[in-house]
Wavefront OBJ file of the C-alpha trace (Angstrom):
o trace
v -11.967 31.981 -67.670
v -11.514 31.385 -63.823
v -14.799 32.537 -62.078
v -15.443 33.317 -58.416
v -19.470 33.082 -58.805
v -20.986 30.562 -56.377
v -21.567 26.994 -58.251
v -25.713 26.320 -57.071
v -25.923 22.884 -58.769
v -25.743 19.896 -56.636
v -23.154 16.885 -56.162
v -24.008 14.287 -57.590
v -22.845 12.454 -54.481
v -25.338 14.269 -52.706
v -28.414 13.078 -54.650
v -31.034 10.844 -53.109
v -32.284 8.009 -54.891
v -35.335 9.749 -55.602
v -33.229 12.860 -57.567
v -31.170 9.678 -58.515
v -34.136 8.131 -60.083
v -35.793 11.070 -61.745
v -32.642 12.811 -63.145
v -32.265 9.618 -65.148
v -35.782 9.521 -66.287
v -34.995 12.920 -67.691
v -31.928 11.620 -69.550
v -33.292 8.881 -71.086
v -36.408 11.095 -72.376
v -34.013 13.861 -73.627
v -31.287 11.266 -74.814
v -34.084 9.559 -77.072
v -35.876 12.431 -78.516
v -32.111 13.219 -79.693
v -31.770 9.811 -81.793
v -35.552 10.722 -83.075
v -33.785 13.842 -84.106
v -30.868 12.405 -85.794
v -33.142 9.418 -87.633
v -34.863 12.786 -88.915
v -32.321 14.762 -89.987
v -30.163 11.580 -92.017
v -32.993 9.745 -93.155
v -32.828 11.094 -96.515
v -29.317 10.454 -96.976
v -28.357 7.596 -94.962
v -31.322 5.239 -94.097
v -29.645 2.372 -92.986
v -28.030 4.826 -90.114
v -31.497 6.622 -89.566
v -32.844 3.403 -89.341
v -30.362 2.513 -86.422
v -31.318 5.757 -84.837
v -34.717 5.081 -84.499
v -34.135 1.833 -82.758
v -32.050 3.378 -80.236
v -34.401 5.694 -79.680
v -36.912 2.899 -78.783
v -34.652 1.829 -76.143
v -34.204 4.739 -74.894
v -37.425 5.302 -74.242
v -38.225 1.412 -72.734
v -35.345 2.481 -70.236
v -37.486 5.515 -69.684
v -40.253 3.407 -68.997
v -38.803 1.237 -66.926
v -37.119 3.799 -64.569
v -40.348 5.535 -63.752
v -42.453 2.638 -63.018
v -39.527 1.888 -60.518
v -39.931 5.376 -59.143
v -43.876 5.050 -59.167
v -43.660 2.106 -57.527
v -41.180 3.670 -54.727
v -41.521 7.276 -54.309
v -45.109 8.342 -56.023
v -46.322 9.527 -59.172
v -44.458 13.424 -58.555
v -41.097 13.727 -60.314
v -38.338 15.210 -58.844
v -37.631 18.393 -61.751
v -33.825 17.510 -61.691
v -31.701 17.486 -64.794
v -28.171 17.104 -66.170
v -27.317 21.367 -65.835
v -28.586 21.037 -62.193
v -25.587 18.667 -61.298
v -22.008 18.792 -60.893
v -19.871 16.624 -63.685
v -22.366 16.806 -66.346
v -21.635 19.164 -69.208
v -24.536 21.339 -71.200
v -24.461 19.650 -74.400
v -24.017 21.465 -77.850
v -27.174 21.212 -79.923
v -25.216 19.558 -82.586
v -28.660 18.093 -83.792
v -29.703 21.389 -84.658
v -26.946 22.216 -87.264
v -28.355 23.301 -90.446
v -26.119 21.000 -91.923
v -26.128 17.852 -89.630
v -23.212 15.084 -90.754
v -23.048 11.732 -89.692
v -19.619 11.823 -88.558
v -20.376 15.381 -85.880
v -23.833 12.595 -85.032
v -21.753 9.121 -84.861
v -19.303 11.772 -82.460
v -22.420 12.604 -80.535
v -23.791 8.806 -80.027
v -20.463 7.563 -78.601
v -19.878 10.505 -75.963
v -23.805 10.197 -75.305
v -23.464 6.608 -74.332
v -20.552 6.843 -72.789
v -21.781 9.743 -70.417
v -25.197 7.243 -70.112
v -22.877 4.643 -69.255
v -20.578 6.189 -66.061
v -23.501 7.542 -64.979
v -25.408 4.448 -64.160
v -22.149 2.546 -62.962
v -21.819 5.703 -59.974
v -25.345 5.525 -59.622
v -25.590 2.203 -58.728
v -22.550 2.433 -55.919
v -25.045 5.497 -54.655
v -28.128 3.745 -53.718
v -28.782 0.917 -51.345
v -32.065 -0.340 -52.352
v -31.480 -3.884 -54.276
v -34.150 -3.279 -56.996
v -32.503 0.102 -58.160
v -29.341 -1.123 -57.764
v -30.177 -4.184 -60.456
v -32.154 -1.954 -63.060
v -29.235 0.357 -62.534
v -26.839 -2.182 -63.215
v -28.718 -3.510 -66.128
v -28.805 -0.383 -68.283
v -25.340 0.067 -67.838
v -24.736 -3.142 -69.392
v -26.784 -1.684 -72.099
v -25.768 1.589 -72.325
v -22.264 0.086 -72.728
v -23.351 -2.086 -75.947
v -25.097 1.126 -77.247
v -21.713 2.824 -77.510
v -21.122 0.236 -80.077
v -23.489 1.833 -82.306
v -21.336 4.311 -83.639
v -18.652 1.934 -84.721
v -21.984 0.540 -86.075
v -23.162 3.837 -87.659
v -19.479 3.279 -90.007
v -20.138 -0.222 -90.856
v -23.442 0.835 -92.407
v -21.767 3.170 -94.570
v -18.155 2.228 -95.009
v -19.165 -1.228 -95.568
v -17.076 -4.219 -93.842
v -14.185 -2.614 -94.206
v -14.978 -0.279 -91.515
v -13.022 1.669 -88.928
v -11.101 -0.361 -86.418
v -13.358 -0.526 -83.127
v -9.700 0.409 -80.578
v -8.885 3.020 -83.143
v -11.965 4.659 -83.073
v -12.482 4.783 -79.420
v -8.885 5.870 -78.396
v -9.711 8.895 -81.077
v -12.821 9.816 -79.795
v -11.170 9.437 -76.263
v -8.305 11.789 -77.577
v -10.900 14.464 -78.727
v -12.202 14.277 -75.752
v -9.562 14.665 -73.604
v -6.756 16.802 -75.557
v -8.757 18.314 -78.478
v -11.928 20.127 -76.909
v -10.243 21.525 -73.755
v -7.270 22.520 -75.683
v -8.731 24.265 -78.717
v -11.007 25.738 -76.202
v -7.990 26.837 -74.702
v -5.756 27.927 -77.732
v -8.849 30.491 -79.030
v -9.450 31.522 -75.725
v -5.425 32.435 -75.469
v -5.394 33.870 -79.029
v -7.879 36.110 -79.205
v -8.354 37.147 -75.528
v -4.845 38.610 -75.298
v -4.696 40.626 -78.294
v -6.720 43.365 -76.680
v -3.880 43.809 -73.888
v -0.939 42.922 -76.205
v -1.507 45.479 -78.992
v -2.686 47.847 -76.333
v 0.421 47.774 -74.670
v 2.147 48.179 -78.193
v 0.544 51.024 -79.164
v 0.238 52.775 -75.993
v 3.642 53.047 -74.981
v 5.756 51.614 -78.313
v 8.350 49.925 -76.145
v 8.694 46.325 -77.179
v 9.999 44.844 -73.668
v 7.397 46.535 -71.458
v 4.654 45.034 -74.444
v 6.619 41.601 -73.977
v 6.255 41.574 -70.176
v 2.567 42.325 -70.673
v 1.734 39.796 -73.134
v 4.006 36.902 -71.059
v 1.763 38.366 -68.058
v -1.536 37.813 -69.840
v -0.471 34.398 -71.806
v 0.772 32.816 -68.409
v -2.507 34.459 -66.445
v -4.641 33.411 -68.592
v -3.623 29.615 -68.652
v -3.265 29.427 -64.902
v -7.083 30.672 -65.257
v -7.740 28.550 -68.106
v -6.100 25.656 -66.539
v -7.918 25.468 -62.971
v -11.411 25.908 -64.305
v -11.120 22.848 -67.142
v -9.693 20.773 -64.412
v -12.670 21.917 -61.853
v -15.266 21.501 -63.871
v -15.850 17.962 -64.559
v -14.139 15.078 -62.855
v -14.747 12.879 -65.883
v -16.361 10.286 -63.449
v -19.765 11.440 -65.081
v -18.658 12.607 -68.713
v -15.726 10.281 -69.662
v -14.061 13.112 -70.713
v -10.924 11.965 -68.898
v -8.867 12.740 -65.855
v -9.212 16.393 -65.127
v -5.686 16.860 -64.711
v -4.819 16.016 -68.327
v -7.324 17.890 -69.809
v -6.969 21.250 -67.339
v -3.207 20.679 -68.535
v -4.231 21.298 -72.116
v -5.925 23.861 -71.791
v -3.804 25.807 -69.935
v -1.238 25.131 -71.704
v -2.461 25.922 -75.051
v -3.773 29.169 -73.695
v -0.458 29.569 -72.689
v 0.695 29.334 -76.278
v -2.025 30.920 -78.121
v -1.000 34.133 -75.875
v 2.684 33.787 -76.120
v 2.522 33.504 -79.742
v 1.947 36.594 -80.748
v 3.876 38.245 -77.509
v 7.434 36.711 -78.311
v 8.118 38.619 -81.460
v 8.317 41.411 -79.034
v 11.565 40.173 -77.987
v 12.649 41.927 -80.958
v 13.772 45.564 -79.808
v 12.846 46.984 -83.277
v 9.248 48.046 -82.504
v 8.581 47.904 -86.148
v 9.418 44.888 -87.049
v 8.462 43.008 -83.742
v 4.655 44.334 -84.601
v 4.582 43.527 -87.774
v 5.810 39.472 -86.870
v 3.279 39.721 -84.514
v 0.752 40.247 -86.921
v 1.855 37.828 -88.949
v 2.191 35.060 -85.514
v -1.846 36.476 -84.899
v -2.728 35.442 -88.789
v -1.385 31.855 -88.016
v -2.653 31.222 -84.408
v -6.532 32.182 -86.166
v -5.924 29.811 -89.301
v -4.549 27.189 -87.163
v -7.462 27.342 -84.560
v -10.429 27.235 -87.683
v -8.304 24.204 -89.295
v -8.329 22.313 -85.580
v -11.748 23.136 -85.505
v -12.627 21.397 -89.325
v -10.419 18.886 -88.474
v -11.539 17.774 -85.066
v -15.286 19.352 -84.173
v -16.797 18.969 -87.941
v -17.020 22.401 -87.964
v -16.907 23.540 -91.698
v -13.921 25.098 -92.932
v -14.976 28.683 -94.330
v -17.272 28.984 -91.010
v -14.441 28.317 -88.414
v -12.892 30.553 -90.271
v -15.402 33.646 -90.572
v -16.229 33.165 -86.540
v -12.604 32.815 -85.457
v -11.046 35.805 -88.105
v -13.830 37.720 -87.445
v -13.759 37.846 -83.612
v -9.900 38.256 -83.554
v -10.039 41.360 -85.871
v -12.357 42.922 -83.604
v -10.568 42.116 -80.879
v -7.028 43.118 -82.031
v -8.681 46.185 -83.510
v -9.601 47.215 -80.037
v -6.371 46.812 -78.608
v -5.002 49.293 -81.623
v -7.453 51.977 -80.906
v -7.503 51.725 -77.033
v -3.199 52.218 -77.287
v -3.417 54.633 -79.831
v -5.628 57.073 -77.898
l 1 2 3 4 5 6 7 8 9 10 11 12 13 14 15 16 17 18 19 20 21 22 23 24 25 26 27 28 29 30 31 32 33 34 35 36 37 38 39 40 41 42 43 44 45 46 47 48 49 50 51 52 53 54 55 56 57 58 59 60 61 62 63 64 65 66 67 68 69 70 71 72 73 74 75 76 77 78 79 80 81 82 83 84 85 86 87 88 89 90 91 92 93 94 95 96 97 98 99 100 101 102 103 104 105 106 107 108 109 110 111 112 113 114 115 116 117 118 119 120 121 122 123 124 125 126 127 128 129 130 131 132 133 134 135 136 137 138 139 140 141 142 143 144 145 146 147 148 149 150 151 152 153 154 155 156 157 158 159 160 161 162 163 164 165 166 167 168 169 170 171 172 173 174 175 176 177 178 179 180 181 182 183 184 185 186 187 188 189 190 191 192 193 194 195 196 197 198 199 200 201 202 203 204 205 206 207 208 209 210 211 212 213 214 215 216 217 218 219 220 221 222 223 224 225 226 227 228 229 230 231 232 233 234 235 236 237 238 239 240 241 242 243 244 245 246 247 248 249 250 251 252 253 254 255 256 257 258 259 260 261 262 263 264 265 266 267 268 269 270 271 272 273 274 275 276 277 278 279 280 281 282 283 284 285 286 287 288 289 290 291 292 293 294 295 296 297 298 299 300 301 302 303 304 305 306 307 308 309 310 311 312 313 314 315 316 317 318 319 320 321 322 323 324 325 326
């Protein structure tokens, strides 16, 4: 949801190229002890894969070395304690390398928007400083950050054999996840399950099926105006390569949009009765829908997605029936 709390993290266009400098020293050390993680975790089950991860995990950490004898050499041996969450355009990361059950498709996922992020990052870097030396190491590891990405295209070869995926195909899906999938099933469960409380509420409370209507259309169309504006504002994809923030604040608001209207249209029905119990019904299918999006797209498991999303809704549209009813 929209918030009016100050933002206290930094441009990134108003980083020196000392924070510039340091905050990638601290990417490259997190972004490798991540592979390490990864090798790890699949070793057991896919070695050729783990064996990949471990090697990018050495190059991570040459990058790492390379940056701060750059810095050393420039700016002294005290690091600037900068790092992604204290910048504008970067995006906390899920700990997806801490799942209890870790898959190689949620980790090949991970690599590409990793390297991607790794890669954008160095290109604006390098417009940012002026010194000729950064600028060139800069440069450089973009190159290479942009051949990592390849690895996860890799990561399928090794176990779908030579036969696998189409290189365009995979990218333009992991750019569509990106893009369309995360904000808008963000958006779609934030919809759902945030306007049952006022919808049933509204039911309950006063058991006229326009006046509930106009309150859920009031809530749906709120909340994705909300939604909407604070997808779009908080990444300019210039960083992430999550895409232009237009498209994706788009999704999201719209699907918040629908996740809210969905269960506020059968009140267009004027027999209170019947118009609840459709609504029910509408709320069943928005929460099935959002844990099969969530399987299908973020390698969530099924029964999961479906325990988290069921579960929260029911409490949620519970409170709505006891605050009306009161």
């Amino acid at each position: 949801m929209f918030s009016l709390l100050p933002d206290s993290r930094r441009s990134f266009s108003s980083l020196s190229e000392r924070e510039i400098l340091a905050l990638a020293i601290a990417a490259e050390e997190e972004d490798g002890g991540i592979y390490s993680e990864f090798a790890t975790r699949l070793a057991a089950t896919y070695p050729g894969s783990a064996a990949l991860f471990e090697g990018m995990a050495a190059e991570e950490d040459e990058h790492r070395r390379r940056l701060l004898d750059l810095y050393v050499a420039r700016f002294g041996k005290r690091l600037v304690p900068i790092r992604r969450e204290h910048v504008r355009g970067f995006l906390n990361r899920k700990p997806v390398w801490l799942l209890k059950n870790l898959t190689l498709e949620t980790a090949r996922q991970q690599v590409w928007e990793m390297e991607e992020g790794a890669y954008r990052f160095y290109m604006e870097a390098a417009k940012q400083v002026s010194d000729a030396g950064t600028r060139k190491l800069l440069g450089d590891l973009a190159a290479q950050e942009r051949r990592h990405a390849d690895a996860a295209d890799r990561i399928d070869e090794a176990v779908l054999g030579a036969e696998g995926r189409d290189v365009e195909k995979s990218e333009n899906h992991r750019q569509f996840v990106l893009t369309y999938v995360q904000p808008g099933l963000a958006g779609l469960m934030d919809g759902s399950v945030s306007t049952l409380a006022p919808v049933f509420a509204a039911a309950f409370a006063t058991g006229d099926t326009h006046q509930t209507f106009l309150v859920g259309l009031a809530a749906a169309i709120g909340a994705g105006i909300s939604m909407g504006f604070t997808e779009a504002a908080s990444d300019d994809g210039k960083l992430t390569g999550r895409g232009s923030p237009v498209k994706r604040g788009l999704a999201a608001g719209i699907m918040t949009a629908v996740g809210g209207l969905g269960h506020a249209l059968p009140y267009l029905i004027h027999d209170f009765f019947t118009a609840t119990v459709l609504a029910i019904v509408v709320v069943l299918i928005e929460l099935w829908a959002i844990a099969f999006i969530q399987n299908r797209y973020m390698q969530t498991p099924f029964w999961r997605a479906v325990m988290q999303v069921v579960l929260g809704g029911s409490l949620v549209f519970a409170a709505g029936i006891l605050i009306g009813s009161a």
